[in-house]
N, C-alpha and C positions, 0 to 999 in steps of 0.2 A: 504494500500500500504506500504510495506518496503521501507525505506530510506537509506538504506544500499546498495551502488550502486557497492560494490566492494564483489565478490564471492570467490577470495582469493590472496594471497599476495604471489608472486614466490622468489624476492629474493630483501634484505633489503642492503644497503651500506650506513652505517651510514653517515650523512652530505655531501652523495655522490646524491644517485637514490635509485630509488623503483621498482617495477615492479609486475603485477597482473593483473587478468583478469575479466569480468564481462560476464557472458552469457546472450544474448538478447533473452528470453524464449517468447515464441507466446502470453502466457497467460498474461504479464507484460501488468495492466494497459491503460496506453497508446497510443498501436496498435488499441486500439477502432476507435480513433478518429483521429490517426494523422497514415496513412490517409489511410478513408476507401477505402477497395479494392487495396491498395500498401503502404504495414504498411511499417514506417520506426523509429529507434530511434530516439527522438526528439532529435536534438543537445545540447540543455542548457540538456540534462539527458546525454550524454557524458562527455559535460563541467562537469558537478557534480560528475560524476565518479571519474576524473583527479581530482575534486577537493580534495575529499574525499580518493585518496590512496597520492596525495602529502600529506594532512592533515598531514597523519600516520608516512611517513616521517620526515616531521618536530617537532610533538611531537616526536617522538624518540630521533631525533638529538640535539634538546636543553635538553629533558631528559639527555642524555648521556654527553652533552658538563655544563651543569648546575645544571643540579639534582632537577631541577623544572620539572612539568608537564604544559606544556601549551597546550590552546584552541587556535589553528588557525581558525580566521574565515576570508572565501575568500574576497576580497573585492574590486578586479580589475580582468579583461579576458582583456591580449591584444593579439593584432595580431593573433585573434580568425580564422581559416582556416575550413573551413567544405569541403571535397573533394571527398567523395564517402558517396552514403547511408548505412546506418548499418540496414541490414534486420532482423526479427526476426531467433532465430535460430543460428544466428551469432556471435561467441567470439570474444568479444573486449579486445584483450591486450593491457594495458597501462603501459605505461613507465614513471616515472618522474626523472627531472633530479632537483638538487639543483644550481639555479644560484647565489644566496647570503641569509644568515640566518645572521640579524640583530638585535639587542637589543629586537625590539617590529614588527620586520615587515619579513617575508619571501617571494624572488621572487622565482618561479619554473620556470623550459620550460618542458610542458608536450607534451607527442604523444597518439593517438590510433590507432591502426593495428585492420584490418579485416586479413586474410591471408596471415600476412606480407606486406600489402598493406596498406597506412595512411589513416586513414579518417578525422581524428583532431588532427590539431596541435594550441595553445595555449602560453600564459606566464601567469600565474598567480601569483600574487601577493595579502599575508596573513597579517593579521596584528594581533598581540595576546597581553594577560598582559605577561610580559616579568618575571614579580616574579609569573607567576603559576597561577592557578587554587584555588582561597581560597575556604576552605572544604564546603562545605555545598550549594557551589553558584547554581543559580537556582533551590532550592530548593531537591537536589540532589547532588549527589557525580558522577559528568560529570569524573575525572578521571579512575573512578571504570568502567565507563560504556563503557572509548575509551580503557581500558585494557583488559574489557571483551570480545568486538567486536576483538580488535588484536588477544586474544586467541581462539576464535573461525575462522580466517580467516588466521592466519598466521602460520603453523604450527613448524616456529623458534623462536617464542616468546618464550617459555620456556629457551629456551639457552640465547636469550638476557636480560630475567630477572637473570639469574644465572651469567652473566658476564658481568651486566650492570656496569656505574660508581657507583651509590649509592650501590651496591651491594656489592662491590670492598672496596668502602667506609667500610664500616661496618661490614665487616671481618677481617680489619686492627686494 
C-alpha cells in the first residue's frame, strides 16, 4: 500500500494555505473491507490526507520563515466532522488553512470537498524539532525524501526552491 495520500498539490501560500487533491481509485486497498458491497473512504484515511498536505505546508513555511527543514508529526484531530461519504472514484480536494506556526508546534483548520460539497472538516495540531531534521535521523535522510515527494506532486517546487529564503540566502 502507498502512504502517500496526496496525488498533487494545486496551489502553495506560504505561512498562509495549501490546496491538493487525492483521487479515491476503486483499487485502493481499503474498499475490500470497509464496506463490502458500499465501499467508502475510511475517514482516519481523509484525516491522513489533511494531515499529510498540511504537513507540506508547514515544512515549507518554517523552511522559508527559518531555513530549517522540519518533520511535523500530527499529534491532535479536533473538532473532527465526517459529513458525506467519499465513494470510490471520487476526488477529494483538500484545503489547509494555517491557524498559528509556533516554535515547536503547528495548528491547521483543514476541509475536504467531494464536488464542492464538505465531507471533512478538522483542526489539526503538529508538533516538530523546531532546529530541523538532524542528517542522518532515522536512519535516512527524511528531508531528501519530503523534497522528493514535493517534486514529484507539486509541480511549483522548482520555482520555490529557486526563490526560496536559503536560496536568497546564498546568492547574496
Amino acid at each position: 500500500m502507498r502512504w502517500v495520500f496526496i496525488d498533487r498539490i494545486d496551489t502553495v501560500t506560504i505561512g498562509e494555505r495549501i490546496t491538493g487533491v487525492k483521487a479515491a481509485a476503486l483499487a485502493e486497498d481499503y474498499f475490500v473491507d470497509h464496506f463490502p458491497n458500499f465501499p467508502v473512504v475510511p475517514g482516519v484515511i481523509v484525516i491522513e490526507a489533511l494531515a499529510q498536505i498540511s504537513g507540506k505546508l508547514i515544512e515549507l513555511s518554517v523552511y522559508e520563515d527559518r531555513g530549517v527543514w522540519p518533520f511535523p508529526v500530527l499529534s491532535m484531530v479536533h473538532k473532527a466532522k465526517f459529513r458525506r461519504f467519499v465513494r470510490p472514484g471520487s476526488v477529494i480536494e483538500m484545503e489547509a488553512e494555517v491557524i498559528a506556526i509556533r516554535d515547536e508546534s503547528a495548528m491547521m483548520k483543514v476541509r475536504a470537498r467531494v464536488d464542492g460539497k464538505v465531507t471533512t472538516q478538522a483542526e489539526l495540531t503538529f508538533v516538530f524539532d523546531p532546529s530541523g531534521i538532524p542528517p542522518d535521523a532515522a536512519g535516512g535522510d527524511i528531508e531528501d525524501v519530503e523534497r522528493n515527494t514535493l517534486r514529484q506532486i507539486w509541480p511549483g517546487y522548482g520555482e520555490f526552491v529557486a526563490t526560496s529564503r536559503k536560496s536568497r540566502e546564498q546568492s547574496s
